[in-house]
C-alpha positions in Angstrom: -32.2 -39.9 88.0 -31.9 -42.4 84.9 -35.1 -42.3 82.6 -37.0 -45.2 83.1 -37.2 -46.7 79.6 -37.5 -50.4 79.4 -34.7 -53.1 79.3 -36.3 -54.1 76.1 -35.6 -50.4 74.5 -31.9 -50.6 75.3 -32.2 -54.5 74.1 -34.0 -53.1 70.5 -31.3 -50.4 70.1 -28.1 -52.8 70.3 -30.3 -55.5 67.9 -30.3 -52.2 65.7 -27.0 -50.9 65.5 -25.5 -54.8 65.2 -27.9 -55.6 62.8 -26.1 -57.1 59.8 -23.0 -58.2 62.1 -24.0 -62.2 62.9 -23.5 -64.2 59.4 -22.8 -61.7 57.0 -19.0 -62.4 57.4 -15.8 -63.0 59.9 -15.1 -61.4 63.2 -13.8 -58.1 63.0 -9.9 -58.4 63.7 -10.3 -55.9 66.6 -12.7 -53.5 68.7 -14.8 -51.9 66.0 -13.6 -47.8 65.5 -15.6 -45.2 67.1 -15.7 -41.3 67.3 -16.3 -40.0 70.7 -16.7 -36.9 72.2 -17.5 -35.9 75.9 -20.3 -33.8 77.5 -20.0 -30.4 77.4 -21.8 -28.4 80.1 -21.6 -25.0 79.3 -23.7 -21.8 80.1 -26.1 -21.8 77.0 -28.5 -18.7 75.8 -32.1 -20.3 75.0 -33.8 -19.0 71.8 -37.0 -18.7 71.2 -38.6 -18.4 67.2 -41.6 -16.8 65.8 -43.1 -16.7 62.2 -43.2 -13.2 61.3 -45.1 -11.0 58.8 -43.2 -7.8 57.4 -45.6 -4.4 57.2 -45.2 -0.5 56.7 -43.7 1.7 59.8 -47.1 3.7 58.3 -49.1 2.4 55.5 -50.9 5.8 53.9 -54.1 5.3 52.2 -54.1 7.2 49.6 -57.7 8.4 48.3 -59.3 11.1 46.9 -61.5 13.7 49.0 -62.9 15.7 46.3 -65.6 13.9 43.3 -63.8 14.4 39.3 -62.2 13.3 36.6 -58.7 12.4 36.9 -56.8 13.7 34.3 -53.1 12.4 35.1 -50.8 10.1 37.8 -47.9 12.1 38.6 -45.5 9.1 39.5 -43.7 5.7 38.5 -45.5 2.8 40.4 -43.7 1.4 42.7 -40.9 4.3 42.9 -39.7 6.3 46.8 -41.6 9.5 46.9 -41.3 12.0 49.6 -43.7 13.9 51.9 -45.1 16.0 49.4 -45.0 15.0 45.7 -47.9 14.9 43.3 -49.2 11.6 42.8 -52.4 12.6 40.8 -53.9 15.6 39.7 -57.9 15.8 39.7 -59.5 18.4 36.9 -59.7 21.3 38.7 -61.5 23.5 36.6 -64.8 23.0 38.3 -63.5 24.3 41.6 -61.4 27.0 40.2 -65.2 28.0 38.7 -66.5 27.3 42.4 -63.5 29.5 44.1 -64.0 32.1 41.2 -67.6 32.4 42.7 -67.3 32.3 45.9 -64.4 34.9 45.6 -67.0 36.9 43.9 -69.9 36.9 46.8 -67.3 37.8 49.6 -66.4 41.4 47.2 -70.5 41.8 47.0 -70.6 41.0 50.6 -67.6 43.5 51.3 -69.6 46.5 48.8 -72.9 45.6 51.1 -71.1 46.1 54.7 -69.9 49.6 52.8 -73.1 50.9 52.1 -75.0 49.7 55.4 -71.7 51.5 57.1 -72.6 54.4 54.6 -76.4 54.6 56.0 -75.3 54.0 60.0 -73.1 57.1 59.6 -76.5 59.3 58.4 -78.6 57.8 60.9 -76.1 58.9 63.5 -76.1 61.9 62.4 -79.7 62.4 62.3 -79.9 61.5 65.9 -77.0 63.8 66.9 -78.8 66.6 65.5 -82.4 66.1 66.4 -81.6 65.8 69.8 -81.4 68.9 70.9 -83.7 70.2 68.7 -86.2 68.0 70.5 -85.4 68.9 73.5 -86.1 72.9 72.5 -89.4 71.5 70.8 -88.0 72.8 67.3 -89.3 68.9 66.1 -91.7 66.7 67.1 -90.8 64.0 69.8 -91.7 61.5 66.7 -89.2 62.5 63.9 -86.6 62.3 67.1 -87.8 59.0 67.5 -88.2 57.7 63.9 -84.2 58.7 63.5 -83.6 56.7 66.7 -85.5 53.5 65.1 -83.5 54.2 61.8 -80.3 54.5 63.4 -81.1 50.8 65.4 -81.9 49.5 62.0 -78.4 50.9 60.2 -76.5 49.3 63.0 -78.4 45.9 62.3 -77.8 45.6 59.0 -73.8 46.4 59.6 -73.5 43.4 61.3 -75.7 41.3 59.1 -73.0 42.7 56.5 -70.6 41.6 58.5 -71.9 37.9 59.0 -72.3 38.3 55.5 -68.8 38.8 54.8 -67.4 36.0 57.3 -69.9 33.3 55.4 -68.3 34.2 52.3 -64.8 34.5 53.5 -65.7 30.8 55.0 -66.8 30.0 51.4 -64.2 30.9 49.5 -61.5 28.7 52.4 -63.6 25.6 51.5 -63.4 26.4 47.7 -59.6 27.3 48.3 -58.9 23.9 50.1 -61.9 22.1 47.6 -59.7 23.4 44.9 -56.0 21.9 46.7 -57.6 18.4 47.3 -57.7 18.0 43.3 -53.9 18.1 43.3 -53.6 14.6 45.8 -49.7 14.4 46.9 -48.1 11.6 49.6 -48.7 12.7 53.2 -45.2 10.8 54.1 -41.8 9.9 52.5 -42.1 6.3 51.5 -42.2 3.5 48.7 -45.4 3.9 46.5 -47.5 1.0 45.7 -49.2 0.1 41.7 -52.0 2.6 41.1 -55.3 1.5 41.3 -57.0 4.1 39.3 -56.6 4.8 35.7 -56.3 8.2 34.2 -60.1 9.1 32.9 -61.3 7.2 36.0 -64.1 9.1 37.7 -63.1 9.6 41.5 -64.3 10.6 44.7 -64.5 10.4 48.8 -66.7 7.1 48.1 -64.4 5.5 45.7 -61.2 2.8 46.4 -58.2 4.1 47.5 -56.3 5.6 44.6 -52.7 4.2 45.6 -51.1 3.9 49.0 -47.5 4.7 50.3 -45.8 2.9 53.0 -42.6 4.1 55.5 -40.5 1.0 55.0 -37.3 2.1 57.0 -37.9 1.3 59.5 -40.0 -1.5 58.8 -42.1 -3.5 61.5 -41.9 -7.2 61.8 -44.8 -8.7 63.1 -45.1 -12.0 65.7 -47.8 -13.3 68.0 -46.4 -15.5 70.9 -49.0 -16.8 72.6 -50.5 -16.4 75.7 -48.4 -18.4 78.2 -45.1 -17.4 76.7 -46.5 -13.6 77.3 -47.4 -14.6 81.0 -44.1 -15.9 81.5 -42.9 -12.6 80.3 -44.6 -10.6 82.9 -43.5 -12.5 85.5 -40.1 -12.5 84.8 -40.5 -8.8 84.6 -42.2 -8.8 87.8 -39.7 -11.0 89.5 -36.8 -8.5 88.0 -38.6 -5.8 89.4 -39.1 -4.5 85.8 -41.9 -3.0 83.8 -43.0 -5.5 81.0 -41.6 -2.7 78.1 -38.5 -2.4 79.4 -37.9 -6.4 79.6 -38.5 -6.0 75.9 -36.7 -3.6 75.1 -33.5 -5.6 76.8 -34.0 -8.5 74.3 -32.2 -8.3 70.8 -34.1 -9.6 68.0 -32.7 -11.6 64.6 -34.9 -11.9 61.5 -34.2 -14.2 59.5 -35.5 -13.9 56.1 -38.1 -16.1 53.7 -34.3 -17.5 51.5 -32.7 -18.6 54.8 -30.2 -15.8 55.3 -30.3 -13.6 58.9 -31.2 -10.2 58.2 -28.1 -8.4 59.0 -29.4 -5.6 61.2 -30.9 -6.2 64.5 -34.0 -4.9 65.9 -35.7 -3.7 69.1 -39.0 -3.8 70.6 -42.0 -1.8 69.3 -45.1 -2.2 70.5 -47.4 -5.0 72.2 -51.1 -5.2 71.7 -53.8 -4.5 74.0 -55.2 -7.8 74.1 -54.8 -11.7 73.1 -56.8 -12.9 70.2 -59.4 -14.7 71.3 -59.4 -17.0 68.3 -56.0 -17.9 68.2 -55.0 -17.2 72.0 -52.0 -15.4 71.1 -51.0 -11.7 71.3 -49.3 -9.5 68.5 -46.1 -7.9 69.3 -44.3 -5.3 66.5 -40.5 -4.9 66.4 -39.1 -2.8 64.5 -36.0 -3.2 62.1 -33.9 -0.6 60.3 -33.9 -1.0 56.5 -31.3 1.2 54.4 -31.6 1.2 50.6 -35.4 -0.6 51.4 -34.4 -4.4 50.9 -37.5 -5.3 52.5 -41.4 -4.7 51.7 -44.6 -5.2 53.3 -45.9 -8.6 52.9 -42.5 -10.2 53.5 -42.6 -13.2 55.4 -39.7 -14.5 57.4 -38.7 -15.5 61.4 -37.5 -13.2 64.4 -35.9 -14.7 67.1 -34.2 -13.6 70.5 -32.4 -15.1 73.4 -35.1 -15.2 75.8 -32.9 -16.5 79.1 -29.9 -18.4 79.5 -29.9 -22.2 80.9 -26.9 -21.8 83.3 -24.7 -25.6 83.6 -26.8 -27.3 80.4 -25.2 -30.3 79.3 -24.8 -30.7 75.8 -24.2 -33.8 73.0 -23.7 -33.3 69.4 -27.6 -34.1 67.8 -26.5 -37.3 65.8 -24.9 -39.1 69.0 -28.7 -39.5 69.9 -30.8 -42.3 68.6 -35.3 -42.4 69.0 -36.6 -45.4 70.0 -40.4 -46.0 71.0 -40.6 -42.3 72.1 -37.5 -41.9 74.1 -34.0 -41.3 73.9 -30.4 -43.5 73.7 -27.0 -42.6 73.8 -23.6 -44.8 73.5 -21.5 -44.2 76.7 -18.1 -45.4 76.5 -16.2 -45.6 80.0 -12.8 -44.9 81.1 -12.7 -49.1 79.9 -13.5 -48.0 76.5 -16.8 -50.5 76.8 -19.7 -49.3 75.5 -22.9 -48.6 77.0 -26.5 -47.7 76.0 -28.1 -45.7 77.9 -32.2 -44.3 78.4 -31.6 -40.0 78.5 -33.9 -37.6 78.3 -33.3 -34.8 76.3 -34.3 -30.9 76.0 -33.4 -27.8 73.4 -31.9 -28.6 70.5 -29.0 -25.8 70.3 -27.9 -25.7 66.7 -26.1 -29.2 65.9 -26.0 -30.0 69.5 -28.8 -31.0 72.0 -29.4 -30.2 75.9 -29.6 -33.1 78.0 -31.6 -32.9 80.6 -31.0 -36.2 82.4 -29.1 -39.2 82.2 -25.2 -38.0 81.7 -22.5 -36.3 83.1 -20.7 -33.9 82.5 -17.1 -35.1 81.0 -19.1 -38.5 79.7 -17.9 -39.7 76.3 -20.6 -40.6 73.9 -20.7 -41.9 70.6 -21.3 -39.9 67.8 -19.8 -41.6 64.7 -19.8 -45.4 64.4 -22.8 -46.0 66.8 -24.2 -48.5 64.2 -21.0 -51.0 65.3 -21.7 -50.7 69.0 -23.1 -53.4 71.4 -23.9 -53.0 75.0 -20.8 -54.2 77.0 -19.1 -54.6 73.9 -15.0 -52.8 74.0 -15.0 -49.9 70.8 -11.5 -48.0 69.9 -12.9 -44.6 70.6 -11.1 -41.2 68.8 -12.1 -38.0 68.8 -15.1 -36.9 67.5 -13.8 -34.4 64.1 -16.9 -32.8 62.0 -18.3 -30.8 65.1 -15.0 -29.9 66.8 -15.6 -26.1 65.7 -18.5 -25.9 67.3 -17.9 -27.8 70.2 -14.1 -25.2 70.7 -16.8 -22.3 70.3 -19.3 -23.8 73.2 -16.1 -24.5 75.1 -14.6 -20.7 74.2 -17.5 -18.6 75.4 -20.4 -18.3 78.2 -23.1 -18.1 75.4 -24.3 -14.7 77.0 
């Protein structure tokens, strides 16, 4: 079915490409020169495009957990440190003083638990030998029962020691791991970020985060389709018999960075949110991209794209062959007469330099592409072959696009 644009579109288009041709000079000797080339339909993979945002495989916080002074940074701003290195070191001299005392109450605690052992051995003594004496009436029932009540007591105080001893066991652990948290190293391998903090700083739990550290490779590239194209990803899914993560995970996915050039590793799918933004009705998705020798950093911006289906039998024109005109599409046909034609299409994704018509030609149609500025409707042209986008057109024609 032939878009329906009016006569007088077609009629505006040939007054614009013969503009210039009435009184400006003679005739031209002979049909005016024109470069052709035909329709292509072809198989042709549809990609889709997303702004993306580069961030950290894990962004580390890096903060202090114990109040003092900070007495030195331990590494170059903005270097690669590993799991493990020293990035400042907090005075540590009051909670040496603090371990040193806490190491001293679990000895007293220890010397106590000796002694009240010390007494329950006497008591139980006692008991052992005034038991049968009170039995023979050689003691009072009393003294029997006074070294009873002692012997109770001696056993009480053992494990009060005891407690006594875990409690400061306890405390000297949190003065042992007090004292560790002054020496702050990176909890992952990654790239380091400025230092926020200044040697001589005062620091603490409370205070800004000293630095952070971020896993870079991979790195995570972050996009937000919105909410119908992530319906029409679980319904494909659902139509494929698929779960929605395993769709993903099908798709390869291009980033191409903020200067132009394509990123030259691919990546794969990493995670979907839980829910669509309510402000911006779209949904963030994460994929992940491997980056040896760390080319790329958080806060990168850039664009991921993938081949999200494949429009089986598209037709395709080269982009210039198609003229705008009050909102709609023309093309110059040129029949197996070599007269020219201008014809209403409507058109659908642009594919690199060519575009996908939807209706309006055939396939094995020859259409202008160079030289449309000299054609009329009805008027005979000397078509040739269409040169500058023979390369591309060979490649459509070499390949399925899968």
């Amino acid at each position: 079915m032939r878009n329906p644009l009016s006569s007088a579109a077609v009629l505006g288009f040939s007054a614009i490409v013969s503009f210039g041709c009435g009184k400006m000079g003679p005739p031209p000797a002979g049909p005016p020169a024109v470069e052709v080339v035909e329709v292509v339909q072809k198989d042709v993979p549809i990609t889709k495009e997303w702004v993306a945002t580069l961030d950290g495989f894990v962004n580390a916080q890096i903060r202090a957990q114990v109040s003092g002074l900070l007495l030195k940074q331990n590494y170059a701003n903005g270097s690669y440190v590993k799991e493990g290195t020293p990035l400042f070191q907090i005075d540590p001299r009051p909670f040496q003083a603090a371990l040193d005392q806490a190491t001293g109450k679990l000895e007293q605690a220890k010397a106590d638990l000796q002694r009240a052992q010390a007494q329950l051995g006497k008591t139980e003594l006692d008991v052992t030998r005034y038991t049968p004496l009170a039995k023979e009436s050689a003691i009072s029932q009393q003294e029997l029962d006074d070294a009873i009540q002692a012997n109770l007591a001696a056993k009480a105080q053992v494990a009060q020691e005891k407690a006594a001893i875990e409690s400061a066991r306890a405390a000297v652990e949190s003065a042992k791991l007090n004292l560790g948290f002054t020496r702050i190293v990176s909890p992952i391998d990654g790239v380091s970020a400025i230092s926020t903090a200044q040697v001589g700083d005062l620091v603490g739990p409370q205070s800004a985060a000293l630095t952070s550290v971020s896993t870079v490779d991979p790195i995570l590239a972050s996009i937000t389709p919105s909410e119908q194209e992530y319906l029409a990803t679980v319904r494909y899914a659902t139509q494929e018999g698929m779960s929605e993560d395993a769709v993903m995970r099908k798709l390869e996915w291009q980033l191409k960075l903020s200067d132009g050039t394509t990123f030259a590793h691919t990546g794969r799918f990493y995670a979907i949110d839980r829910q669509v933004d309510i402000r911006t009705g779209a949904i963030l998705v994460r994929i992940q991209f491997p980056n040896p020798g760390n080319m790329l950093r958080p806060g990168g911006f850039g664009s991921v794209s993938t081949v999200i289906r494949i429009q089986h039998n598209a037709l395709l024109v080269p982009q210039r062959a198609v003229r705008e005109l009050q909102g709609g599409y023309l093309v110059a046909v040129v029949d197996h007469e070599n007269k020219a034609s201008i014809r209403p299409v409507k058109m659908g994704q642009k594919v690199g330099s060519w575009w996908m018509v939807n209706e309006g030609l055939k396939p094995g149609e020859r259409v202008v592409a160079e030289g449309v500025q000299d054609v009329r409707e009805g008027a005979v042209v000397a078509p040739k072959p269409f040169q500058e986008s023979s390369s591309v057109a060979e490649k459509l024609a070499g390949g399925n696009g899968t």
